[in-house]
Backbone as CSV, one residue per row, in Angstrom:
resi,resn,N_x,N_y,N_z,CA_x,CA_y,CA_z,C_x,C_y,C_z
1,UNK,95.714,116.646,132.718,96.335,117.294,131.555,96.214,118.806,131.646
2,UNK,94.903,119.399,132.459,94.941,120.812,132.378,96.122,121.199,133.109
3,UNK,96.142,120.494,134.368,97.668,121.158,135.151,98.738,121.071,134.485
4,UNK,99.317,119.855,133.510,100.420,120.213,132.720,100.081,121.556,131.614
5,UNK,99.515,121.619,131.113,99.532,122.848,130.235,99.502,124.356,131.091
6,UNK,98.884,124.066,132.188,98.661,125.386,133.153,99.949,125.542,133.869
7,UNK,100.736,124.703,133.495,102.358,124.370,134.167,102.728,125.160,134.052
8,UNK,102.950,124.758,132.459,103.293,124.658,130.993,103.857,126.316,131.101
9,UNK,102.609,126.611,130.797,102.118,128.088,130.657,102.656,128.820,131.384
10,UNK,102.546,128.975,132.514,103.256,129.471,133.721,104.987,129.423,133.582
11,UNK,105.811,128.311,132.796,106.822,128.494,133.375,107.503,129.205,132.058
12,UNK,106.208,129.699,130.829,106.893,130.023,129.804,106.847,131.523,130.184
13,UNK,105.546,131.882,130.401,105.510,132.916,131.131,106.211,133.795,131.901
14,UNK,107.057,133.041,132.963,107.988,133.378,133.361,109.026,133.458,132.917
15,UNK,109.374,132.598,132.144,110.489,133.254,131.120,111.034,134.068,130.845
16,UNK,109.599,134.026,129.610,109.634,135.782,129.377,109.390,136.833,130.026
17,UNK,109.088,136.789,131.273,109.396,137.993,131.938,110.745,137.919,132.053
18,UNK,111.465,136.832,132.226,112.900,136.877,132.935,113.678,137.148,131.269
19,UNK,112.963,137.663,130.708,113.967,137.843,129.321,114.031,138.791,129.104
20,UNK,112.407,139.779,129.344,112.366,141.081,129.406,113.118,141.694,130.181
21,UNK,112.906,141.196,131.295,113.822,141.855,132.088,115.267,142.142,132.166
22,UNK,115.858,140.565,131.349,117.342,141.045,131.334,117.698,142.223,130.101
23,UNK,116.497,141.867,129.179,116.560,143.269,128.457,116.954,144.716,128.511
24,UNK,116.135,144.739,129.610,116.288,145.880,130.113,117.394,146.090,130.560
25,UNK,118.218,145.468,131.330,119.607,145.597,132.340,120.299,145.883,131.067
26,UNK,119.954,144.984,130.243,121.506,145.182,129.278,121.169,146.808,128.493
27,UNK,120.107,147.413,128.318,119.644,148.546,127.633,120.832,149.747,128.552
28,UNK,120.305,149.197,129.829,120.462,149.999,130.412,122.376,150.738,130.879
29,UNK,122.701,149.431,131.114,124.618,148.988,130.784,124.708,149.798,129.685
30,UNK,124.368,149.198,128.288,124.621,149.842,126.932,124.692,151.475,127.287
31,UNK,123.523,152.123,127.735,123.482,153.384,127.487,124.795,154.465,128.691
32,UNK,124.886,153.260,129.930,126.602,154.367,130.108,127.370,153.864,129.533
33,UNK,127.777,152.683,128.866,128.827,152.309,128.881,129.206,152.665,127.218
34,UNK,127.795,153.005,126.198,127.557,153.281,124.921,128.504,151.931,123.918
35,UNK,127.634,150.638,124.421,128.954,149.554,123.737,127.663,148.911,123.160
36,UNK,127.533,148.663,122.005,126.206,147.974,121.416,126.340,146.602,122.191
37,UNK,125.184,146.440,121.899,124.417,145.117,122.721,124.196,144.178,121.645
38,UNK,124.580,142.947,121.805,124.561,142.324,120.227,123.522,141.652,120.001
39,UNK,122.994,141.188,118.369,121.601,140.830,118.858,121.615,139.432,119.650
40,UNK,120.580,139.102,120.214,120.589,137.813,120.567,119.936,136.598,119.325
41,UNK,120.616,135.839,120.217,120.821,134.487,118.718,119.410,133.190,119.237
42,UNK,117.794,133.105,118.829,118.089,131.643,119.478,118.261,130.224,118.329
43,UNK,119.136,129.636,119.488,119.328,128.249,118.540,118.101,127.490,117.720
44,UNK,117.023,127.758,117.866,116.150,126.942,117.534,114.425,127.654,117.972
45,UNK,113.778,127.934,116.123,112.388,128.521,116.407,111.528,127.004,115.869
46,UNK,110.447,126.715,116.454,109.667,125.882,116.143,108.330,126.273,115.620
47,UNK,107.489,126.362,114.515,106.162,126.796,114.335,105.772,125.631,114.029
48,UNK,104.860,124.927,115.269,104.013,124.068,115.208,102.038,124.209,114.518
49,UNK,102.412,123.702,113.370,101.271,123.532,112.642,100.254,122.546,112.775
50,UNK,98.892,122.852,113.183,98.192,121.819,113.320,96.885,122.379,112.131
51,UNK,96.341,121.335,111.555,94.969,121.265,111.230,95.176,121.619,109.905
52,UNK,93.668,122.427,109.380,93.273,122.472,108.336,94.024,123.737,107.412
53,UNK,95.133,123.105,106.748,95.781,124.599,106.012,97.041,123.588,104.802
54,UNK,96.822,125.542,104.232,97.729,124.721,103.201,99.024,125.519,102.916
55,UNK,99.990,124.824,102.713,101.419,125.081,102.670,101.846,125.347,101.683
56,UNK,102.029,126.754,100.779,101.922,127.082,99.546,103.649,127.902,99.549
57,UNK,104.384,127.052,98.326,105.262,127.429,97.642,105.606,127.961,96.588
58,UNK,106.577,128.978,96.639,106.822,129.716,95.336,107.606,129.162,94.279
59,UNK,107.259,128.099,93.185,107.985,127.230,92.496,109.007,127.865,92.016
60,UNK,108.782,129.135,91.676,109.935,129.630,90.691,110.940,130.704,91.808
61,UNK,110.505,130.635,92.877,111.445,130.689,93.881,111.164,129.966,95.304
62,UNK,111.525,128.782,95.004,110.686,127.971,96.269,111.623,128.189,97.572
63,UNK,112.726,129.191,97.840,113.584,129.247,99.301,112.999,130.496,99.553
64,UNK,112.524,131.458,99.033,111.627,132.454,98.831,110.954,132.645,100.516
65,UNK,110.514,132.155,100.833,109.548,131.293,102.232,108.667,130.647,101.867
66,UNK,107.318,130.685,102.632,105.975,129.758,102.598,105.055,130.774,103.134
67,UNK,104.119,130.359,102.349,102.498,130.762,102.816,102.097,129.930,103.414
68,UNK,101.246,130.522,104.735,100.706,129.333,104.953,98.729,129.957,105.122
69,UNK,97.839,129.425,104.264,96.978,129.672,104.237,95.260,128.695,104.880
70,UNK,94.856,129.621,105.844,94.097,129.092,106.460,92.406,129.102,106.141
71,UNK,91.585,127.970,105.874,90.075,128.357,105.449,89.394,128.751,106.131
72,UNK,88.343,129.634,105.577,87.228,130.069,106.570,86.339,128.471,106.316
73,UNK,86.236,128.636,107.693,85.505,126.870,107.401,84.533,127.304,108.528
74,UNK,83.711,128.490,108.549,82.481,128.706,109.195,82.078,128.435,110.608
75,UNK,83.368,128.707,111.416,83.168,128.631,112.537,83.597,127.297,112.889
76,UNK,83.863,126.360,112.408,83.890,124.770,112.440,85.468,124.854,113.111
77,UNK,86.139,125.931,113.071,87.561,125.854,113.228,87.778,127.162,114.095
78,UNK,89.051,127.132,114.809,89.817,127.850,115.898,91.182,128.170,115.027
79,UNK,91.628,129.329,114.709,92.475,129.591,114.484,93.454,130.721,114.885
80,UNK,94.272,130.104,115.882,95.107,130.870,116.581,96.765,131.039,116.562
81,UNK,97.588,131.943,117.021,99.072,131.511,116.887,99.385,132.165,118.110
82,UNK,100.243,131.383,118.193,100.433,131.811,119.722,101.711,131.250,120.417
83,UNK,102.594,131.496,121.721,103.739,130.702,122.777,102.808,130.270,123.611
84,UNK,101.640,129.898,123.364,101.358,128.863,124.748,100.253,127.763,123.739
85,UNK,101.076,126.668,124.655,99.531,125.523,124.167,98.317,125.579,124.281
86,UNK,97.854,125.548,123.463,96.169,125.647,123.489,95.837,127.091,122.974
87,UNK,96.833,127.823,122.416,96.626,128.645,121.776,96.238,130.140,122.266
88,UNK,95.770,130.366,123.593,95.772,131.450,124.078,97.000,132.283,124.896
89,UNK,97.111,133.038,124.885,96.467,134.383,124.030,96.658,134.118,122.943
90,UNK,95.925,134.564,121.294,96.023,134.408,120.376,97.157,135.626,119.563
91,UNK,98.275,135.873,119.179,99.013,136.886,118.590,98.049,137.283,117.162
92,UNK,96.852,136.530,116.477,96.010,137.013,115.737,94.715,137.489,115.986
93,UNK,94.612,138.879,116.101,93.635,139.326,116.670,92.189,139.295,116.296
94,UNK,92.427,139.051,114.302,91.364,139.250,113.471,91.848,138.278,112.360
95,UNK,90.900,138.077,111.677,91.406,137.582,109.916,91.830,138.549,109.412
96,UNK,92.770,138.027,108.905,93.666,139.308,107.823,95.147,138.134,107.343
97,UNK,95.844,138.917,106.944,97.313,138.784,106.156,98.173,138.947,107.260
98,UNK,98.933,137.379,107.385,100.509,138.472,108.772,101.480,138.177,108.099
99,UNK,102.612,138.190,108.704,104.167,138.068,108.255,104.775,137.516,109.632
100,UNK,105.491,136.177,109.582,106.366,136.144,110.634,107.806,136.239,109.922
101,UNK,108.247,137.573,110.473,109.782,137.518,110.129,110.906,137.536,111.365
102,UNK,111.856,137.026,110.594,113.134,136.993,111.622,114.180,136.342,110.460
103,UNK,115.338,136.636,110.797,116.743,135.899,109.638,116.831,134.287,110.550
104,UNK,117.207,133.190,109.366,117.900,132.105,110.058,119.070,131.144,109.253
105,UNK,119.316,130.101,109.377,120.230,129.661,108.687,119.153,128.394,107.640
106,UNK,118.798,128.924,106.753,117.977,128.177,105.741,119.090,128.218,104.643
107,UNK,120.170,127.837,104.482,121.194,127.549,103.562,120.970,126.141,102.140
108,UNK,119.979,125.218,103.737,120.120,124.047,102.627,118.792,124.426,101.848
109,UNK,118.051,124.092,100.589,117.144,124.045,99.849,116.493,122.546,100.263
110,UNK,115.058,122.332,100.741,114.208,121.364,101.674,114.410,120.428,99.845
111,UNK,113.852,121.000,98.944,113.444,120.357,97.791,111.907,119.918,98.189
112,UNK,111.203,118.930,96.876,110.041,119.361,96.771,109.101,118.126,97.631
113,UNK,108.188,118.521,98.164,107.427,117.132,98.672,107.555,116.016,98.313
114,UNK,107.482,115.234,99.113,106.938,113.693,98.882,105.777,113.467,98.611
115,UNK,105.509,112.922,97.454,103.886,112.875,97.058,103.570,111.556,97.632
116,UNK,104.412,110.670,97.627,103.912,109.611,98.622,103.838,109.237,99.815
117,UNK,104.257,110.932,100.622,103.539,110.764,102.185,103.095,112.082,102.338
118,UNK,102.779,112.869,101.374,102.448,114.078,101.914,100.865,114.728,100.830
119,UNK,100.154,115.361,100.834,99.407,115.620,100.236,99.762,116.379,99.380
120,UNK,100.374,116.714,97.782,101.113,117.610,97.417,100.632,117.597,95.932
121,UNK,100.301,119.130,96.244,99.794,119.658,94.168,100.924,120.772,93.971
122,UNK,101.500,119.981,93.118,103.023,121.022,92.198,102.797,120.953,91.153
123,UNK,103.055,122.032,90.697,102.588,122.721,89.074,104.343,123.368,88.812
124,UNK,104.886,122.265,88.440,106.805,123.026,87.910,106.647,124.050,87.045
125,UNK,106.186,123.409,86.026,105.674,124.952,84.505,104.967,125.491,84.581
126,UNK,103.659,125.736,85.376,102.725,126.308,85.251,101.751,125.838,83.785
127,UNK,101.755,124.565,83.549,100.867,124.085,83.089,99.725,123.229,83.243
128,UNK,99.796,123.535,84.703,98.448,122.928,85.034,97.642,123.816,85.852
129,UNK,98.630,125.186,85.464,97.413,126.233,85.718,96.839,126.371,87.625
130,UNK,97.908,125.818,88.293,96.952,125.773,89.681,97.713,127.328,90.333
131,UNK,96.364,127.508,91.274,96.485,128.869,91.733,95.984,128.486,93.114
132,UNK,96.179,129.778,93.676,95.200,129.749,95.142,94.705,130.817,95.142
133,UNK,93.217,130.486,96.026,91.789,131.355,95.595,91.999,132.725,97.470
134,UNK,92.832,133.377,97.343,92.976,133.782,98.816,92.114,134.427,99.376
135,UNK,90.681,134.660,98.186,89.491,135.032,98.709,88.717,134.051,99.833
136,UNK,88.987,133.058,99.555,88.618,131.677,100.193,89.357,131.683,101.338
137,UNK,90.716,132.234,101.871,90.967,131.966,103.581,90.723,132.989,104.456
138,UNK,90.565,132.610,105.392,90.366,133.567,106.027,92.015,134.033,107.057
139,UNK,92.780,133.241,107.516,94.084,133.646,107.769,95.230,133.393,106.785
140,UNK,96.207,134.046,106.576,97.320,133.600,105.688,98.206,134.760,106.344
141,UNK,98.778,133.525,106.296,100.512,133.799,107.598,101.908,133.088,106.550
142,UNK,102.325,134.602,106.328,103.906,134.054,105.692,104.539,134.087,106.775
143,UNK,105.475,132.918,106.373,106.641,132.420,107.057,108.216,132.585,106.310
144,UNK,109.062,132.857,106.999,110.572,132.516,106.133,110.624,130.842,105.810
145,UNK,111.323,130.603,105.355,111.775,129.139,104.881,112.441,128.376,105.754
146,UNK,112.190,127.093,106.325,112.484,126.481,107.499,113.817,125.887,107.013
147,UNK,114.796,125.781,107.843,115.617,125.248,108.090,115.617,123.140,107.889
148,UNK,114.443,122.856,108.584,113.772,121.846,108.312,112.456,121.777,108.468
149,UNK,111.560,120.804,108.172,110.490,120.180,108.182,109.709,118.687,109.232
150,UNK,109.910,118.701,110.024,109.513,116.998,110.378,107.810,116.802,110.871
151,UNK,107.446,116.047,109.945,105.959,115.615,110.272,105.906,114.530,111.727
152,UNK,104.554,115.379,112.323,104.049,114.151,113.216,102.673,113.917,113.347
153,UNK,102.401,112.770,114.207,100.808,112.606,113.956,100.438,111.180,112.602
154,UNK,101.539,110.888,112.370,101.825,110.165,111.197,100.255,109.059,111.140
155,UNK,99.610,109.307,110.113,98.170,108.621,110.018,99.074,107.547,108.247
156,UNK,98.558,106.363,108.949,98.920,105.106,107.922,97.593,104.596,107.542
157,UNK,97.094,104.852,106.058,95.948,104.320,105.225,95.849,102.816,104.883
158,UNK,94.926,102.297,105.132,94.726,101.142,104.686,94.732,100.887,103.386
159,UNK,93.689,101.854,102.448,94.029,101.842,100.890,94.405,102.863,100.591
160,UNK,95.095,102.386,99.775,96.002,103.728,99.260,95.378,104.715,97.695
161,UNK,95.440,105.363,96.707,95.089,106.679,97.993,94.051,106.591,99.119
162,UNK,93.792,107.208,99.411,92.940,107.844,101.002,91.528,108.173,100.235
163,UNK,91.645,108.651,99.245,90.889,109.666,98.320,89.888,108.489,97.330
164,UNK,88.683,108.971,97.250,88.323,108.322,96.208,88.591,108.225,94.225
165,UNK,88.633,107.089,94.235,89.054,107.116,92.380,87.954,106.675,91.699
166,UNK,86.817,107.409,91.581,86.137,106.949,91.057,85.334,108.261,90.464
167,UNK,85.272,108.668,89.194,84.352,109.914,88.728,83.049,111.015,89.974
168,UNK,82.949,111.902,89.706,83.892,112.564,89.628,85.057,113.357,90.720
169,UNK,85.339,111.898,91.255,86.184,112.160,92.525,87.878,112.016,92.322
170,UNK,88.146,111.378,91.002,89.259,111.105,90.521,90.337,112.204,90.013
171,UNK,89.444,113.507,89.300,90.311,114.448,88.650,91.644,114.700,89.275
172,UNK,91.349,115.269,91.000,92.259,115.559,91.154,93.552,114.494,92.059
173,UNK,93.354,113.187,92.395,94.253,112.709,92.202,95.139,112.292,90.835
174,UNK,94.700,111.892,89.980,95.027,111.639,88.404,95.994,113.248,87.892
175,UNK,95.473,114.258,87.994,95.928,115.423,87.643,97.542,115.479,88.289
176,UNK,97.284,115.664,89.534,98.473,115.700,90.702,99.107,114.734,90.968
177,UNK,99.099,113.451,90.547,98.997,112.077,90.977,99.696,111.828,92.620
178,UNK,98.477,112.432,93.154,98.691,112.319,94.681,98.368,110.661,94.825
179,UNK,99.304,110.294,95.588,98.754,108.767,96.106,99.251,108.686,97.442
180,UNK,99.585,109.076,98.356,100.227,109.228,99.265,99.695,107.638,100.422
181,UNK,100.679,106.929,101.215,100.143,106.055,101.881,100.184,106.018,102.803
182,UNK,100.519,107.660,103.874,100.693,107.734,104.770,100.681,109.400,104.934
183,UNK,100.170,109.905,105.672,100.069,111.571,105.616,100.530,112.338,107.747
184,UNK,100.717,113.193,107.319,101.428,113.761,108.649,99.922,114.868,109.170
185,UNK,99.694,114.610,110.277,98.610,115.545,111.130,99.078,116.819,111.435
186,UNK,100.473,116.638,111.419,101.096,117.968,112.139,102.686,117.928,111.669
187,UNK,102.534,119.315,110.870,104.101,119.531,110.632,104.829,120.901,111.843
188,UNK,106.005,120.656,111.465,106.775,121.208,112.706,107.700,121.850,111.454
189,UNK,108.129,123.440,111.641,108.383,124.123,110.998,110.193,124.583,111.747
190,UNK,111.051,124.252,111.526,111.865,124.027,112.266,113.085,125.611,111.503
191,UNK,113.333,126.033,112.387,114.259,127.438,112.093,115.704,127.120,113.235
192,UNK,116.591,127.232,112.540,117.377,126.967,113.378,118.565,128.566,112.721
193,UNK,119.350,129.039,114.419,120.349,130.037,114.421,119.126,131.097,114.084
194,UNK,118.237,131.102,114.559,117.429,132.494,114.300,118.007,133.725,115.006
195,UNK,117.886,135.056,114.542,118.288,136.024,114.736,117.239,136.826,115.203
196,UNK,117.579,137.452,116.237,116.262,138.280,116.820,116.107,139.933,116.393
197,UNK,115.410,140.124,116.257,114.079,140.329,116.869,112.838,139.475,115.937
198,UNK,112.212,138.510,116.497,111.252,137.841,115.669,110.188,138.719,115.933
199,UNK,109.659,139.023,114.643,108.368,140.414,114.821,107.083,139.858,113.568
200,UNK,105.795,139.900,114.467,104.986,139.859,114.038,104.118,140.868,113.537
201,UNK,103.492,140.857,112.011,102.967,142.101,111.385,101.718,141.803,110.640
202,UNK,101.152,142.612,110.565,99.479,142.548,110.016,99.623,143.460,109.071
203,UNK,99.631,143.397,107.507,99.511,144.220,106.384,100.504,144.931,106.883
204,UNK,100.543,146.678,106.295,101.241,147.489,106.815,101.711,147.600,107.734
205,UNK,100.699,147.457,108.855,100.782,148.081,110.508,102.223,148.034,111.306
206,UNK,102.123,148.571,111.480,104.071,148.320,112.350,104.228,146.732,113.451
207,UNK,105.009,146.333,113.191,105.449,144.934,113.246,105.172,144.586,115.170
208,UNK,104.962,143.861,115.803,105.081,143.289,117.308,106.368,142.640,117.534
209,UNK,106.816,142.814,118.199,108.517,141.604,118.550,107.228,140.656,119.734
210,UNK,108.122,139.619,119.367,107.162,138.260,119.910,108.848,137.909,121.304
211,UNK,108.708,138.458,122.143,109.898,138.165,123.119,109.963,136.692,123.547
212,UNK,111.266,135.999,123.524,111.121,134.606,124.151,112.506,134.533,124.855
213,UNK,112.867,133.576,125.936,114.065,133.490,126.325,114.737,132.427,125.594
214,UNK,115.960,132.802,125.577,117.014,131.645,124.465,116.622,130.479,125.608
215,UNK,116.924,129.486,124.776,117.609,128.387,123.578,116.308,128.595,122.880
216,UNK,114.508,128.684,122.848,114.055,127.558,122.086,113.036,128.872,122.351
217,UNK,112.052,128.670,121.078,110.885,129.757,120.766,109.940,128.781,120.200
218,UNK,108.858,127.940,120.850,107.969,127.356,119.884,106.553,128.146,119.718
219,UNK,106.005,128.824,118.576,105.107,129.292,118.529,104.264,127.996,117.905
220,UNK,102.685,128.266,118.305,101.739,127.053,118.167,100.488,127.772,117.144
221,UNK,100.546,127.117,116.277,99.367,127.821,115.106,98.628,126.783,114.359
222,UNK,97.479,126.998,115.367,95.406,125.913,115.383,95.145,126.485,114.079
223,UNK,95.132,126.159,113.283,93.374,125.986,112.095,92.625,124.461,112.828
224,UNK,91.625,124.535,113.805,91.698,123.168,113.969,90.572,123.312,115.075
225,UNK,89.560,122.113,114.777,88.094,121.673,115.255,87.696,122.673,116.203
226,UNK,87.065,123.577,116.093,86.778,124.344,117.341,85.928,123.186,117.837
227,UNK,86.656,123.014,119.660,85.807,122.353,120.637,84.492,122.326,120.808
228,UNK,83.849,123.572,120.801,82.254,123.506,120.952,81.466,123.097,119.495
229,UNK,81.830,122.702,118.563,81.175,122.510,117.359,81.983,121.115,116.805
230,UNK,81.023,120.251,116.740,81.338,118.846,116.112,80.923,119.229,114.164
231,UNK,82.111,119.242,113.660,82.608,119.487,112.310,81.364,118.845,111.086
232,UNK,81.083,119.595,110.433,80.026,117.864,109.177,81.275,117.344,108.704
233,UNK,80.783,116.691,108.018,81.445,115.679,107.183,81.930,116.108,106.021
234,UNK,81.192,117.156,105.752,81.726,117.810,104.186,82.546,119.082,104.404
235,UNK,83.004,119.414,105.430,83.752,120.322,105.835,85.349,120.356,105.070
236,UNK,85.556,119.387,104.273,87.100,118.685,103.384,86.594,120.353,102.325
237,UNK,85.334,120.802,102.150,85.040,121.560,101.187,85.760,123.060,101.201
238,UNK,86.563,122.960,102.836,86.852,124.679,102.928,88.107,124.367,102.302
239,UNK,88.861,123.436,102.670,90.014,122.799,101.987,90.220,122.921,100.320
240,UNK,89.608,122.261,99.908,89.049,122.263,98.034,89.212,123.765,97.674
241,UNK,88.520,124.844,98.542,88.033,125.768,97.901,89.301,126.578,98.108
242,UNK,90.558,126.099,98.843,91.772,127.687,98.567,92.468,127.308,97.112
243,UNK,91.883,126.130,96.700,92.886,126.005,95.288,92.496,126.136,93.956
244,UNK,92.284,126.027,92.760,91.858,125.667,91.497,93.193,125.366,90.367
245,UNK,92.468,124.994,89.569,93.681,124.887,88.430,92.317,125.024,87.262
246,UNK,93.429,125.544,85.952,92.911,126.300,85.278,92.440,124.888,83.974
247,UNK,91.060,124.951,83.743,90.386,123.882,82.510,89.846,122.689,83.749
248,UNK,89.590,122.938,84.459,89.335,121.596,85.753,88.457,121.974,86.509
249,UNK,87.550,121.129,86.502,86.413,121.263,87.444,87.368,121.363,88.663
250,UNK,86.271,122.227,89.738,86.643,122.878,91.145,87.818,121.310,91.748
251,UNK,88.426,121.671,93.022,89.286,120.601,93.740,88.638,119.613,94.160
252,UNK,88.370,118.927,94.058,87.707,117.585,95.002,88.378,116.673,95.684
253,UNK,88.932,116.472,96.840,89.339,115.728,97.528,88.307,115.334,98.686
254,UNK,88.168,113.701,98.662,86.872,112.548,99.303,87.387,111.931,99.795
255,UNK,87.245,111.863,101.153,87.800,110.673,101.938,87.262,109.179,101.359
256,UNK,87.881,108.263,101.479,87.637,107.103,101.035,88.235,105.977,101.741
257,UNK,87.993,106.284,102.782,89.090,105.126,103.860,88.411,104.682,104.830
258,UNK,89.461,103.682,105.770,88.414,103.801,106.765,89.697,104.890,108.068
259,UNK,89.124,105.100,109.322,89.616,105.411,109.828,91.276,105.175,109.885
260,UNK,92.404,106.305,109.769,93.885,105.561,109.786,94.432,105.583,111.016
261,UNK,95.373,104.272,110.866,95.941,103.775,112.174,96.982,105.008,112.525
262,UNK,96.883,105.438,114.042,97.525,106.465,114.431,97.527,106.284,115.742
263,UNK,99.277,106.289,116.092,99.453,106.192,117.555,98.595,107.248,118.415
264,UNK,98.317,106.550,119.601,98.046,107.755,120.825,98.717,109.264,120.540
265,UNK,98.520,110.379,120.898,99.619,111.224,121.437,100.416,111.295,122.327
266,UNK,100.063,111.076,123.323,101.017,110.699,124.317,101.657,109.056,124.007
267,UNK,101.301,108.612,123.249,102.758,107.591,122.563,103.617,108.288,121.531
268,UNK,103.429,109.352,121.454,104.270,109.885,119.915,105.562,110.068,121.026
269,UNK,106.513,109.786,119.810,108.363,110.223,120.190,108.156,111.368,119.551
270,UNK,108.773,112.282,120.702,108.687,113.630,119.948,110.152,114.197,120.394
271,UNK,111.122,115.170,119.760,112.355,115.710,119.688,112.407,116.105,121.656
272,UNK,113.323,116.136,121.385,113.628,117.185,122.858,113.669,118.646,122.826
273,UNK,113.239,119.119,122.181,113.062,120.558,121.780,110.906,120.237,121.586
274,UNK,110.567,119.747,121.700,109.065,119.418,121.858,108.862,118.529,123.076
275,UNK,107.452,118.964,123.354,106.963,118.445,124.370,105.486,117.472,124.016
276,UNK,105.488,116.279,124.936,104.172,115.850,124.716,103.097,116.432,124.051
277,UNK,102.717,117.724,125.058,101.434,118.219,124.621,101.419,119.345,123.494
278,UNK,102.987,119.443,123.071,102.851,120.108,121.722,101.999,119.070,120.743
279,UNK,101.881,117.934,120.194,101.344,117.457,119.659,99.750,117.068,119.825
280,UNK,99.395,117.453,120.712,98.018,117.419,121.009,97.307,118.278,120.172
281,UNK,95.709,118.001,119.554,94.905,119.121,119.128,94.019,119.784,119.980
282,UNK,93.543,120.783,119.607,93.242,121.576,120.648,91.988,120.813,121.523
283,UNK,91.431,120.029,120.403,90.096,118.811,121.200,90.988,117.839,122.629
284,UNK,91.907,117.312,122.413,92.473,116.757,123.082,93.171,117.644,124.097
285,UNK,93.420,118.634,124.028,93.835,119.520,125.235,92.477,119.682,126.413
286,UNK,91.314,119.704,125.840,90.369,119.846,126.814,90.171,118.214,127.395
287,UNK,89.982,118.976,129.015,89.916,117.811,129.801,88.670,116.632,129.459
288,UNK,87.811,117.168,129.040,86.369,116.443,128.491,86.116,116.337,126.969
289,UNK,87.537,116.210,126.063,87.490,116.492,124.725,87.148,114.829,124.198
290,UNK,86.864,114.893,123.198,86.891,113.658,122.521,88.225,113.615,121.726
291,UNK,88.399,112.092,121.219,89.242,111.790,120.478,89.210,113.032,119.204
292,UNK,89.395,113.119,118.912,89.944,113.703,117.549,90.512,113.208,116.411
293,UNK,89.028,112.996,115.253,89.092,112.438,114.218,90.332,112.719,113.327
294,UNK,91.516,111.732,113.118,92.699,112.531,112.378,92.551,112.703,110.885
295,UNK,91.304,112.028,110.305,90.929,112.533,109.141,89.921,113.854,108.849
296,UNK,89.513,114.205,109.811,88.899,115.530,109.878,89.218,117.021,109.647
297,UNK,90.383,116.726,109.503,90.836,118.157,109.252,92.606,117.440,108.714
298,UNK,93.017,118.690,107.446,93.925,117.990,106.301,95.269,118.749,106.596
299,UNK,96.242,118.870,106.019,97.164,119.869,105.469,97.581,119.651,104.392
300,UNK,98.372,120.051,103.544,98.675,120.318,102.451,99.365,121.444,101.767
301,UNK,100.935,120.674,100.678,101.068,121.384,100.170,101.430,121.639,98.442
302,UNK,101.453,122.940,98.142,101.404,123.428,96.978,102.045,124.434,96.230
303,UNK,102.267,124.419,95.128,103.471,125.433,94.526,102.987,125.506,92.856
């Protein structure tokens, strides 16, 4: 598996040199010939999401884009974004605030989660008071609004909810009435007709262009088990802590299951615009990794 990713790597690599480079030729044409250079189009951006984060919407403008906010979960986690699998080089240098921008064709409106396959706290009126605590993450990366959505990793619960119902573990399913009977490990953030220059930015600071060669741009972004550290058990707590709602004891979400049935990765059907080892976590990318608990780390979203 290391040689496919070291392939991998290599032939993206090359790519983008071979993209830069035609860059340049055409800069260079443009400037005798003084005929603008148009932007380039690619058909299709992918931001592959893995692990522990939460997917926060603007209800009262939910095409607006997405937050996507990541916990400090104390070292227990790797959080990187990046064009290569396994996450290195990382395009986040530090914790802080980014922005991925670029224009695309987000025309249709996704509409609102499935609460019965997705983990999802929506507050329509703002009467249930829920917020997010952004003191509590340590990365948060806006995104534009995807074109589509498709979950993979698909974990099927034996009892349904997942979560315990029993005081005081109940509030926040009952509140949200999350019951979900099936939850996604990994969503795929799908941009289609993107317009270039896709540029990455940290607060103010002046923006990075993230270069890729057309048709296909998949950037890969870990909140997820750092390899050298086997996770506790109560680690669901960095999770709990990016949210609150207002008159309610803190978030509590408790596993209550037993392990869920979940194909191999390398049995997952994955698009032709994805590859096998896009769906891998970063534990499973290492040659000596263990399985990777798919209840160990959550996603989730919220508005």
């Amino acid at each position: 598996m290391t040689k496919n990713v070291a392939r991998r790597s290599v032939l993206k690599t090359l790519g983008g040199a071979a993209a830069l480079g035609s860059a340049a030729c055409q800069q260079n044409v443009s400037t005798q010939t003084a005929t603008p250079v148009p932007p380039t189009v690619l058909p299709r951006v992918n931001l592959i999401c893995h692990g522990m984060m939460l997917f926060w919407q603007d209800r009262h403008n939910p095409t607006s884009g997405i937050t996507i906010y990541a916990p400090d979960a104390q070292g227990m986690h790797i959080v990187s974004l990046s064009m290569q699998i396994g996450g290195a080089p990382s395009l986040l240098p530090a914790p802080g605030t980014y922005t991925l921008n670029f224009t695309c064709d987000n025309s249709k409106p996704l509409g609102q989660q499935d609460k019965k396959k997705n983990l999802v706290f929506y507050d329509s009126d703002s009467s249930k008071g829920l917020v997010v605590n952004p003191g509590q993450a340590q990365y948060i990366l806006n995104v534009p609004y995807p074109s589509e959505i498709r979950p993979f990793r698909i974990m099927k619960f034996a009892a349904k909810p997942p979560y315990k119902r029993t005081a005081p573990h109940n509030h926040t399913t009952t509140t949200f009435d999350i019951n979900p009977d099936r939850m996604a490990g990994l969503y795929v953030l799908t941009y289609n007709k993107v317009s270039s220059p896709v540029t990455l930015a940290q607060g103010a600071s002046a923006p990075q262009t993230i270069a890729a060669p057309p048709p296909l741009l998949n950037l890969h972004f870990y909140a997820t088990t750092n390899p050298a550290i086997t996770p506790s058990p109560s680690h669901l707590q960095y999770f709990n802590a990016l949210m609150s709602f207002t008159g309610q004891t803190p978030l509590d979400l408790e596993v209550d299951n037993a392990t869920p049935n979940v194909d191999p990765p390398d049995q997952q059907q994955v698009d032709g615009d994805l590859s096998q080892l896009d769906v891998y976590d970063l534990v499973e990318l290492k040659p000596s990794g263990r399985a990777a608990d798919p209840v160990g780390c959550i996603e989730g979203w919220g508005s």
